[in-house]
C-alpha positions as CSV (number, residue, x, y, z in Angstrom):
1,X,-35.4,16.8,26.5
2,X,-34.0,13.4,27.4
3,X,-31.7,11.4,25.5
4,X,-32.7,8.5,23.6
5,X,-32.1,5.1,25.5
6,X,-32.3,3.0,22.2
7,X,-30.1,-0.4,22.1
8,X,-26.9,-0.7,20.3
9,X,-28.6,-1.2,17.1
10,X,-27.0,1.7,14.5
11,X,-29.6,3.6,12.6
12,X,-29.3,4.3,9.0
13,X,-28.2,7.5,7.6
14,X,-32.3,8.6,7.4
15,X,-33.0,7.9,10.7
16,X,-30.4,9.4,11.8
17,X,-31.6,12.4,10.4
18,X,-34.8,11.7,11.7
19,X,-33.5,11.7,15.0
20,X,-31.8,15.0,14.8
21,X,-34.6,16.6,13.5
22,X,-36.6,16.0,16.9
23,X,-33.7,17.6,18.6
24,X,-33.3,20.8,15.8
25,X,-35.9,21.0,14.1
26,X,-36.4,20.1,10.3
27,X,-35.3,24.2,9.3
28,X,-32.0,23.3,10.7
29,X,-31.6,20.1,10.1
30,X,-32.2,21.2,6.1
31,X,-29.6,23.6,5.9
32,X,-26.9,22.2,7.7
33,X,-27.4,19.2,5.5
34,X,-23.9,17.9,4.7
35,X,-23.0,18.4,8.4
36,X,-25.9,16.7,10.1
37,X,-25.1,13.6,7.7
38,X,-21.3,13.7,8.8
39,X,-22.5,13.8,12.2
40,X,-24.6,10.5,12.0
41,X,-22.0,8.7,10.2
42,X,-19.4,9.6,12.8
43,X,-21.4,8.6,15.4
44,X,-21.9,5.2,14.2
45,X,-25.8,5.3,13.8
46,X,-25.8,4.9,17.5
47,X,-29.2,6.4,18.7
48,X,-27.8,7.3,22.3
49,X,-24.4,8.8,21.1
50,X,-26.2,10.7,18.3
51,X,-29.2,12.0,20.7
52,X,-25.7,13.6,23.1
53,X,-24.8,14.7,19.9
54,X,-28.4,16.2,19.0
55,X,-28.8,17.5,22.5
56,X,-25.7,19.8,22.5
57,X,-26.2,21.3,19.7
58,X,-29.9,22.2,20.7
59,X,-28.3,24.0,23.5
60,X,-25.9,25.4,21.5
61,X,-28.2,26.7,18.7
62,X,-25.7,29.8,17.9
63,X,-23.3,27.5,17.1
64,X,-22.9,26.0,13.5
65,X,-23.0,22.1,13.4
66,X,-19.5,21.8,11.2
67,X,-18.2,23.4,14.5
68,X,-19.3,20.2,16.4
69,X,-18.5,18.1,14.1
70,X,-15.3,19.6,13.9
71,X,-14.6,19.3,17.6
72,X,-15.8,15.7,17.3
73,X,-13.5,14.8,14.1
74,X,-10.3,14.8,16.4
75,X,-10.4,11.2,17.4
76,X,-8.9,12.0,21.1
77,X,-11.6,14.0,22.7
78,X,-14.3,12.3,21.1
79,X,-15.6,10.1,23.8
80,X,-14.6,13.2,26.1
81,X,-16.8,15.6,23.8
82,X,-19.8,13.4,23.9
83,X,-19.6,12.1,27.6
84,X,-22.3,13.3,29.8
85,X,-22.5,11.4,32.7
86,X,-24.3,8.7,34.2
87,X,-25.9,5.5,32.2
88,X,-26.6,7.8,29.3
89,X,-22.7,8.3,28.3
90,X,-21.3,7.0,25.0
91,X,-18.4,5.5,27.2
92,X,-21.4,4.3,29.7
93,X,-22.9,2.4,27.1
94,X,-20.0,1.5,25.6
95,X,-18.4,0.5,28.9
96,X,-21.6,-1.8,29.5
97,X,-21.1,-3.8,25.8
98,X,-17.5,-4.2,26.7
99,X,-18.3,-5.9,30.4
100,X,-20.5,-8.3,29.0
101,X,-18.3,-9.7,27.4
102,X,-16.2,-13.2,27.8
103,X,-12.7,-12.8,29.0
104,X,-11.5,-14.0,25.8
105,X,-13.3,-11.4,24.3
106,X,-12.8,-8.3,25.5
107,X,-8.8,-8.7,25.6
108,X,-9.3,-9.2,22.1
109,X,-11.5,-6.1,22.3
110,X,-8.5,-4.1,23.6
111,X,-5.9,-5.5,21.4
112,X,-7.9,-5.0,18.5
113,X,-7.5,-1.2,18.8
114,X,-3.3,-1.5,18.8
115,X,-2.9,-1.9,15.3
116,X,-3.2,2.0,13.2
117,X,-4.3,0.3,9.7
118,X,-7.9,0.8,8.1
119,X,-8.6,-2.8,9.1
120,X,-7.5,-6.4,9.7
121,X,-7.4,-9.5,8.2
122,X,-7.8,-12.8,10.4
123,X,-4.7,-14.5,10.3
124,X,-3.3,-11.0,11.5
125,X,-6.0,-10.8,14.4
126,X,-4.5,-15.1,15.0
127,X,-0.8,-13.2,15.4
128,X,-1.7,-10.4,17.5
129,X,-4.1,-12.5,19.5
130,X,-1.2,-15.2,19.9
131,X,-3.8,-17.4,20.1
132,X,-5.3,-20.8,17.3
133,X,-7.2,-19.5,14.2
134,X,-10.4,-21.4,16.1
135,X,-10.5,-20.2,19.5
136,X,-9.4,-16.5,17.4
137,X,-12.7,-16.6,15.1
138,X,-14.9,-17.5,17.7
139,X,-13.9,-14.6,19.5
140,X,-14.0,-12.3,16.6
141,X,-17.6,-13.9,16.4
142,X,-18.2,-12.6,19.7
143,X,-17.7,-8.6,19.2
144,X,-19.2,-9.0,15.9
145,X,-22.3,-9.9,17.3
146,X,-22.2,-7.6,20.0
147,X,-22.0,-4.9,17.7
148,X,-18.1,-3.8,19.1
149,X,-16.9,-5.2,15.8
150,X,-17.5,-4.7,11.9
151,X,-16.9,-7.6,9.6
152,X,-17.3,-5.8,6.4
153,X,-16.6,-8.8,4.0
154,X,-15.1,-12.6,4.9
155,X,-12.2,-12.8,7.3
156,X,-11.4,-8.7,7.3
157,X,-12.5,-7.2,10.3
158,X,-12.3,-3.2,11.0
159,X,-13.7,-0.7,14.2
160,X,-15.8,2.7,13.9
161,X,-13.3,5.6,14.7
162,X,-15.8,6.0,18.0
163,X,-15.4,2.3,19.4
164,X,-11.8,2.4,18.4
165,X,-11.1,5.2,20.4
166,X,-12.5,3.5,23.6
167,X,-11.3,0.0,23.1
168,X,-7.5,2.2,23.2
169,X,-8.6,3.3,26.3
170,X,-9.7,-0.3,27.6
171,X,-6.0,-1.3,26.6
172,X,-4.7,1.7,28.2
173,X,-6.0,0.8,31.5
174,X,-6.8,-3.0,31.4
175,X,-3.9,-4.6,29.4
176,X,-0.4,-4.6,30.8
177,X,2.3,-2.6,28.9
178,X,4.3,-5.6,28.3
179,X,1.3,-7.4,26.8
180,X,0.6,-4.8,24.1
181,X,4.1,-4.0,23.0
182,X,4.0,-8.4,22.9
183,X,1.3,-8.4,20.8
184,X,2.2,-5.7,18.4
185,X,5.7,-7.4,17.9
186,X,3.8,-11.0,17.3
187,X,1.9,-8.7,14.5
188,X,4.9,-7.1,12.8
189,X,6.5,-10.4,13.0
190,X,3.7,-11.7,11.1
191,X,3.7,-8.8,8.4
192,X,7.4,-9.1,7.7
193,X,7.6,-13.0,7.7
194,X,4.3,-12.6,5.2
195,X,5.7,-10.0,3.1
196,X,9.3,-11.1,3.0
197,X,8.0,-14.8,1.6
198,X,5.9,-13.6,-0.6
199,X,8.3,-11.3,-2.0
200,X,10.9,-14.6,-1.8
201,X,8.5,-16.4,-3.8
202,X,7.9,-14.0,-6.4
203,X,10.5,-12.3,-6.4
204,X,13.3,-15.6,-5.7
205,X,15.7,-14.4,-8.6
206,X,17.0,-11.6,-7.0
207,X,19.4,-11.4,-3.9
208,X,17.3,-10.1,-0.5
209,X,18.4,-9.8,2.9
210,X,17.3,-12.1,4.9
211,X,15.0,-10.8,8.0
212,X,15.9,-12.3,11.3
213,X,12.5,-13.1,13.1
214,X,11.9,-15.3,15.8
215,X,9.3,-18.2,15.6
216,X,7.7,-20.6,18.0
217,X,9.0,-24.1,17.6
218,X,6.8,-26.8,15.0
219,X,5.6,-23.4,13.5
220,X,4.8,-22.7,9.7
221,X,4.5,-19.7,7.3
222,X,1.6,-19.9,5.8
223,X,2.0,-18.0,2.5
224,X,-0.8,-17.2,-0.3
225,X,-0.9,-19.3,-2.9
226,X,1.2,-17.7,-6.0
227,X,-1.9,-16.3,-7.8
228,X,-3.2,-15.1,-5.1
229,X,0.2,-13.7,-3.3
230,X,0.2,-10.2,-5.0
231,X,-3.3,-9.8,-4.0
232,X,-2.6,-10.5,-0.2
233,X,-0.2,-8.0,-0.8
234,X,-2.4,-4.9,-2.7
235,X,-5.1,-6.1,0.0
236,X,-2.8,-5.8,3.2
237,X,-0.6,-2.6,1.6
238,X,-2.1,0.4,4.2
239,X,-1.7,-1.7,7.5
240,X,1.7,-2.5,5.9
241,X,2.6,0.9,5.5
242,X,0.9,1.5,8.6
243,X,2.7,-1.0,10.3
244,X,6.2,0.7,9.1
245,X,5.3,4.0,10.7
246,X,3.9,2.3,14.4
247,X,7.2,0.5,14.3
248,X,9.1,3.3,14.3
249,X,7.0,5.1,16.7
250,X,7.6,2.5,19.3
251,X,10.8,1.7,19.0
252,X,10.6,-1.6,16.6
253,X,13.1,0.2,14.3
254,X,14.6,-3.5,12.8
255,X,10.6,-4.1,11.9
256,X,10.5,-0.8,10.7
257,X,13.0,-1.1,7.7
258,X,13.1,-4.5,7.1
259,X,9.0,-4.5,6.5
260,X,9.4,-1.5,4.5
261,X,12.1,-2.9,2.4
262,X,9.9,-5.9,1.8
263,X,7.3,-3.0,-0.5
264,X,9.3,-2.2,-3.0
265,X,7.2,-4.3,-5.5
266,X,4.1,-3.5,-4.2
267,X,4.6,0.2,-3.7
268,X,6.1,0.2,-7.6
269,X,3.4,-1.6,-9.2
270,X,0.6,0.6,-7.1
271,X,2.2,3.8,-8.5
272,X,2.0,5.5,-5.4
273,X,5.2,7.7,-5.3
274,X,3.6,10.0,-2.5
275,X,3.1,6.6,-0.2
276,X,6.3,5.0,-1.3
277,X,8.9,8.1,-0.1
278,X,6.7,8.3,3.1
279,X,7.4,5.2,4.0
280,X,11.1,4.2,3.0
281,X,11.3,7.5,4.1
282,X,10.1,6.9,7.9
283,X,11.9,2.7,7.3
284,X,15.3,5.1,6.2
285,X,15.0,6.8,10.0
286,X,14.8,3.7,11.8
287,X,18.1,2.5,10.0
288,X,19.8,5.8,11.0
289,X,18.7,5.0,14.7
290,X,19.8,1.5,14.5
291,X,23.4,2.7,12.4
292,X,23.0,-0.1,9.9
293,X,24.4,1.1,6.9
294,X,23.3,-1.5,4.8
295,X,20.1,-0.9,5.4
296,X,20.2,2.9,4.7
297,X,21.9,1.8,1.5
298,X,18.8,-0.6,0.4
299,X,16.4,2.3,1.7
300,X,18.0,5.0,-0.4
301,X,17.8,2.9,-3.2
302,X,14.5,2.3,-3.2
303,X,14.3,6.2,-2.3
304,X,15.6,6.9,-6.1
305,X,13.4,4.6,-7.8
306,X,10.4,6.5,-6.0
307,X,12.1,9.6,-6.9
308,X,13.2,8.4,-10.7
309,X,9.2,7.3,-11.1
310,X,8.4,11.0,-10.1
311,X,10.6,12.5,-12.6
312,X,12.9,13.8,-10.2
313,X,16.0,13.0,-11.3
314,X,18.4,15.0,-9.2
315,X,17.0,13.7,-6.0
316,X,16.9,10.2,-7.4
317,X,20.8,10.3,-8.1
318,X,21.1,11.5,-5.0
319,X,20.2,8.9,-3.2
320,X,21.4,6.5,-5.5
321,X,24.9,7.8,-5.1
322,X,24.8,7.8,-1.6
323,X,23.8,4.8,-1.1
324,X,26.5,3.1,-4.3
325,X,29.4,5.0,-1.6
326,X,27.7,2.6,1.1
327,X,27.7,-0.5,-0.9
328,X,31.1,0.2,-2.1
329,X,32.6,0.4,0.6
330,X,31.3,-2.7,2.2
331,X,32.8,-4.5,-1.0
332,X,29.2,-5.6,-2.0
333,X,29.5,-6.1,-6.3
334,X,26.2,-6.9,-6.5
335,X,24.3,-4.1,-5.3
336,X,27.0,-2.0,-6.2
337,X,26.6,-3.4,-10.0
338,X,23.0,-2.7,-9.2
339,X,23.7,1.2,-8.4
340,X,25.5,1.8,-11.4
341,X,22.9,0.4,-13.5
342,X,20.1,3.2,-11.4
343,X,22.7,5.6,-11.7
344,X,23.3,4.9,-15.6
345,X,19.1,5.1,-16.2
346,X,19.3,8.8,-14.1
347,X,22.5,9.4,-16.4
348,X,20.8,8.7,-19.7
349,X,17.2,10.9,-18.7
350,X,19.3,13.7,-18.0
351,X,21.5,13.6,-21.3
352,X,24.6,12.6,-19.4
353,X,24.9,9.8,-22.3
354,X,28.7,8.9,-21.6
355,X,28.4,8.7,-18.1
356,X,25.9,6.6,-18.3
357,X,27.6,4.2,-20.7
358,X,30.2,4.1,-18.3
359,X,28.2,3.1,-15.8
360,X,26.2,0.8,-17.3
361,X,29.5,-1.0,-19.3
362,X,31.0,-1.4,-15.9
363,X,27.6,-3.2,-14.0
364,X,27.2,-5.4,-17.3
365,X,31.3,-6.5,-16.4
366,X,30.2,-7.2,-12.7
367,X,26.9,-9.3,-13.6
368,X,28.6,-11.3,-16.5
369,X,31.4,-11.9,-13.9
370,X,29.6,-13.0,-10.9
371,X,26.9,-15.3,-13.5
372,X,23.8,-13.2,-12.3
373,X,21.2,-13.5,-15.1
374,X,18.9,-11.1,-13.4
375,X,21.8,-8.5,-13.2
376,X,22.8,-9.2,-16.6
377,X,18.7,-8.5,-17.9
378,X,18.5,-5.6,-15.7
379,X,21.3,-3.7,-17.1
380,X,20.7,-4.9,-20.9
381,X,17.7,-3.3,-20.2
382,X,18.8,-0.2,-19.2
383,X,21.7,-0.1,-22.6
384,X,19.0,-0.4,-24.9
385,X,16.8,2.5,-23.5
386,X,20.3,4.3,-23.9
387,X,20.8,3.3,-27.2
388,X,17.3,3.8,-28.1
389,X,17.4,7.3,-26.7
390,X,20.5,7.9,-28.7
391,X,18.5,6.6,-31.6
392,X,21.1,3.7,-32.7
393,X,18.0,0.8,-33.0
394,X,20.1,-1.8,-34.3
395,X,22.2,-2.0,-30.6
396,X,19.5,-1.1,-28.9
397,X,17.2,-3.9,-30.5
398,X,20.0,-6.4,-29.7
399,X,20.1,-5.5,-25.7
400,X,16.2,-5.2,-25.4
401,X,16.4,-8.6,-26.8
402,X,18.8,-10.2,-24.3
403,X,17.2,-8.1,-21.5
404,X,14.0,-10.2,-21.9
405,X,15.7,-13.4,-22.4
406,X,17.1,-13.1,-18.9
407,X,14.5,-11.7,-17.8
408,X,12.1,-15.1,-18.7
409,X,14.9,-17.2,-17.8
410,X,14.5,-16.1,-14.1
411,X,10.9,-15.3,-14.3
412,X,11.2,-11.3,-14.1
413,X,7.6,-10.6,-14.8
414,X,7.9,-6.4,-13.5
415,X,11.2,-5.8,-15.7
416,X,9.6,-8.4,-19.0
417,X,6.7,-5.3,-19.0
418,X,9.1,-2.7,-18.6
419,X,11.4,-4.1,-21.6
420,X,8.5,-4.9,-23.8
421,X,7.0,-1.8,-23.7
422,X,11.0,-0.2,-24.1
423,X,11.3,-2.4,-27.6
424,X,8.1,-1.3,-28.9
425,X,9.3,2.1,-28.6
426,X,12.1,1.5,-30.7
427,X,10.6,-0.1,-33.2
428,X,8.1,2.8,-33.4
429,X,11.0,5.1,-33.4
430,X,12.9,3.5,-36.4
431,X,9.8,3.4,-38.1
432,X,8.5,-0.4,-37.4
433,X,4.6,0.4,-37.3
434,X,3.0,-3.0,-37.5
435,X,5.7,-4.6,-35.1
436,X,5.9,-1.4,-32.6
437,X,1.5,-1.9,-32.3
438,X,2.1,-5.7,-31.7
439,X,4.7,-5.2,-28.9
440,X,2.8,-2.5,-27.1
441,X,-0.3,-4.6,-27.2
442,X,1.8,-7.5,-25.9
443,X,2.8,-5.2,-22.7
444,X,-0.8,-3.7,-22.0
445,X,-1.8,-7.4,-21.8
446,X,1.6,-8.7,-19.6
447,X,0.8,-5.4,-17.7
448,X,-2.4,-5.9,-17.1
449,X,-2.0,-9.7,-16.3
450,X,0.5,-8.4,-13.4
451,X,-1.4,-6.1,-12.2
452,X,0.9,-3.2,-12.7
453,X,-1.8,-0.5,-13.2
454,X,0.0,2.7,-13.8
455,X,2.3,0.5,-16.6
456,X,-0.6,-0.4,-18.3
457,X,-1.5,3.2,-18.4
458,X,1.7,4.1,-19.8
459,X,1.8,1.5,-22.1
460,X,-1.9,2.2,-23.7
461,X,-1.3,5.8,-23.7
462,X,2.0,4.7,-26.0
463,X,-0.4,2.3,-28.2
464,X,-2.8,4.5,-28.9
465,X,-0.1,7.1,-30.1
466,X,1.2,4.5,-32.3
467,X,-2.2,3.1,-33.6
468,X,-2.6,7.2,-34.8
469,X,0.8,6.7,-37.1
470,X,-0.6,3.3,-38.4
471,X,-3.9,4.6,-39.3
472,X,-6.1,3.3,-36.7
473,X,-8.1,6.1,-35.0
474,X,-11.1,4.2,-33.6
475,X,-8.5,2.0,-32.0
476,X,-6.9,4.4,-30.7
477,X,-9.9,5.7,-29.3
478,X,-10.5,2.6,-27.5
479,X,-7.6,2.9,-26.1
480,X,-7.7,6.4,-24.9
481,X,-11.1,5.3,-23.1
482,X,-9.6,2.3,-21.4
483,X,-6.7,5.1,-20.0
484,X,-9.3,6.9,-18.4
485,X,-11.2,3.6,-17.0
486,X,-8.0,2.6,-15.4
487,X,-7.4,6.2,-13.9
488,X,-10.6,6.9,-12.2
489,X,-10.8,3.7,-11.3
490,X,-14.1,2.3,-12.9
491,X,-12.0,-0.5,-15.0
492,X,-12.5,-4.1,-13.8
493,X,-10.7,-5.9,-16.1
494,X,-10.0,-9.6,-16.0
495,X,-7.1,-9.7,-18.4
496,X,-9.2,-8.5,-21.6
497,X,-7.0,-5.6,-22.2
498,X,-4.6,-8.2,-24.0
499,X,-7.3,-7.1,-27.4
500,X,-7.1,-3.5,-26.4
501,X,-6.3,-2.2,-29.9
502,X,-7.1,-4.5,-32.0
503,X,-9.4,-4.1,-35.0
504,X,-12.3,-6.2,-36.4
């Protein structure tokens, strides 16, 4: 039975099926169902590499398809696995696509395939490219249309697993060593200068190291707008994290920490702890390798706050402490002021109340001392969820309170959520009703407004408890129901949850 000799157009998913059907037989074909549909999606709809596809399995008709699929699923000996031979090969066809192709083109083609995120935006494609935004589009334009290239919504542009694999091999071959790693450093340039201004920008209150990246003369940083900088951010956070791991795998270690240092906001208000430890985790190794020791002190810290978020609070003040010894001795008051305030929030979780006083007492000494307002909110902060937790409201009122005046003095929009949600508990815990509802509905909105999902989860979860005690059970209700559009990820809220609660 010959293979279909079909153009590049992909099929859709039924007739795909069709296609395999002509091969197997409709019996088959029915109850292997779930595999046969894998099989057309990772094939691409492509009629000639799904009738290889069809074709080997006819010949093996012992042979269950999840086997195939399973053989085809590892993304190195897929075009091996399917390769017959001939003009009738994947890698034929493919391999004929790719030489039509402009010059321009098809080094794009192979560059295209260095990056390891999902996809990739165009001003990234500009960077890697090295290359103006017009002569990049048009290019982009190019493989699009040739079907080499998906464009699955405006300026984002992404590869099947299938074509991916063989543009590699294209850049294996056809691109000098020098110009890949070249490219790839232009593209983590890119990410870090991106990332590190947009964290500058929102983020301009607190102190930040400073990343050392070259840039070609008369050149600008084109940053998001504010309102739309956190969504660059959300949007571009896989082939960030992505980006952190390739760095480290080829050596880039300085791109490697510094980039993952620069996803601390990000990483906390996604709520990914898993993602988060991963990659300070790999960004911590490549500061080992370098022997920075200020950057393993930055990277463990971030380490505790992913491991404080998870509830693990013995790890987190492990790394905390290890990295306070670093700061100290490099005679750094700020981030060691900055320890002792993580350190004194591990302190007061695990009932270690007077060490944790201590701690915090001495970073409040630092902060006032040095005039840092953001210090001074963070650790105010911190005292009254001590006092709180030791039940002494009045104290713990009056820190709360000062906590989000600095905070709105400098613009602290993460920490204002964090504290507002802190004081409603307080007043809920000293018996405030009315006041304790009206705070908690004023952080579901500023947590919402920020985009700090998992926060506004937390914070709904502690209105609704609190709209029980007052009396309000359908309101609570509401809220509960929001909780579970936020977690399975159906809510698509605009900012509306600033009502949630609220009666009449």
């Amino acid at each position: 039975m010959s293979v279909v000799t079909d153009s590049r157009a992909a099929l859709t998913p039924e007739e795909g099926r069709e296609l395999m059907e002509r091969y197997l037989g409709h019996e088959r074909v029915a109850a292997e169902s779930d595999a046969v549909g894998s099989l057309v999606e990772l094939c691409a709809g492509l009629p000639l590499a799904l009738g290889i596809v069809a074709v080997h399995a006819a010949k093996e008709a012992d042979a269950p398809l999840p086997e195939l699929l399973h053989e085809l699923q590892d993304e190195q000996q897929w075009l091996d696995a399917l390769e017959t031979g001939g003009t009738t090969g994947v890698r034929a066809v493919f391999s004929w696509s790719y030489r039509s192709l402009s010059e321009g083109a098809a080094r794009l083609f192979r560059l295209l395939s260095l990056p390891t995120g999902p996809d990739i935006g165009l001003a990234a494609v500009v960077e890697l490219l090295g290359t103006r935004k017009r002569d990049t589009h048009a290019l982009l334009g190019e493989l699009v249309e040739a079907n080499l290239l998906e464009r699955p919504s405006s300026e984002r542009y992404r590869f099947h697993d299938l074509l991916r694999a063989y543009a590699s091999e294209c850049a294996g071959t056809d691109e000098p060593a020098e110009e890949r790693d070249a490219a790839l450093r232009r593209l983590f340039d890119h990410y870090l200068r991106t990332s590190f201004g947009i964290e500058h920008q929102l983020l301009g209150h607190s102190r930040q190291f400073t990343p050392d990246i070259p840039r070609a003369e008369g050149e600008e940083l084109e940053l998001p707008r504010v309102r739309h900088a956190l969504d660059w951010w959300l949007t571009e956070l896989p082939n960030l994290t992505a980006a952190v791991r390739q760095a480290r795998e080829v050596g880039m270690n300085v791109h490697s920490w510094q980039l993952a240092h620069t996803l601390l906001y990000p990483l906390r208000l996604r709520g990914d702890t898993e993602q988060w430890i991963a990659t300070f985790s790999t960004g911590l190794d490549s500061a080992r390798e370098l022997g920075d020791d200020e950057a393993r002190a930055h990277l463990r810290l971030g380490l505790g706050i992913a491991h404080f978020q998870r509830g693990e609070y013995e790890t987190a003040a492990r790394h905390q402490e290890r990295s306070l010894s670093l700061f100290d001795h490099r005679d750094d008051r700020y981030w060691t002021a900055t320890l002792l305030v993580a350190l004194g929030e591990v302190h007061t979780i695990l009932e270690r109340h007077g060490q944790s006083r201590n701690h915090l007492r001495r970073a409040l000494e630092m902060h006032r001392a040095d005039g840092e307002p953001f210090g001074q909110g963070v650790t105010h902060a911190a005292l009254g969820a001590l006092e709180s937790e030791l039940r002494n409201f009045d104290v713990a009122f009056e820190h709360l309170r000062q906590a989000l005046s600095f905070y709105r003095e400098v613009d602290e929009k993460y920490g204002e959520g964090v504290v507002l949600h802190d004081l409603a508990g307080a007043l809920l815990g000293s018996g405030n009703l009315d006041d304790a509802v009206e705070t908690y509905r004023q952080a579901v909105a500023h947590r919402n407004e920020i985009g700090h999902r998992q926060g506004e989860v937390d914070s709904l979860r502690s209105l609704a408890t609190a709209l029980e005690q007052a009396g309000g059970p359908e309101a609570a209700r509401e809220c509960h129901q929001r909780v579970r559009c936020l977690s399975d990820g159906s809510d698509r809220s605009d900012g509306s949850s600033a009502e949630t609660g609220q009666e009449g």
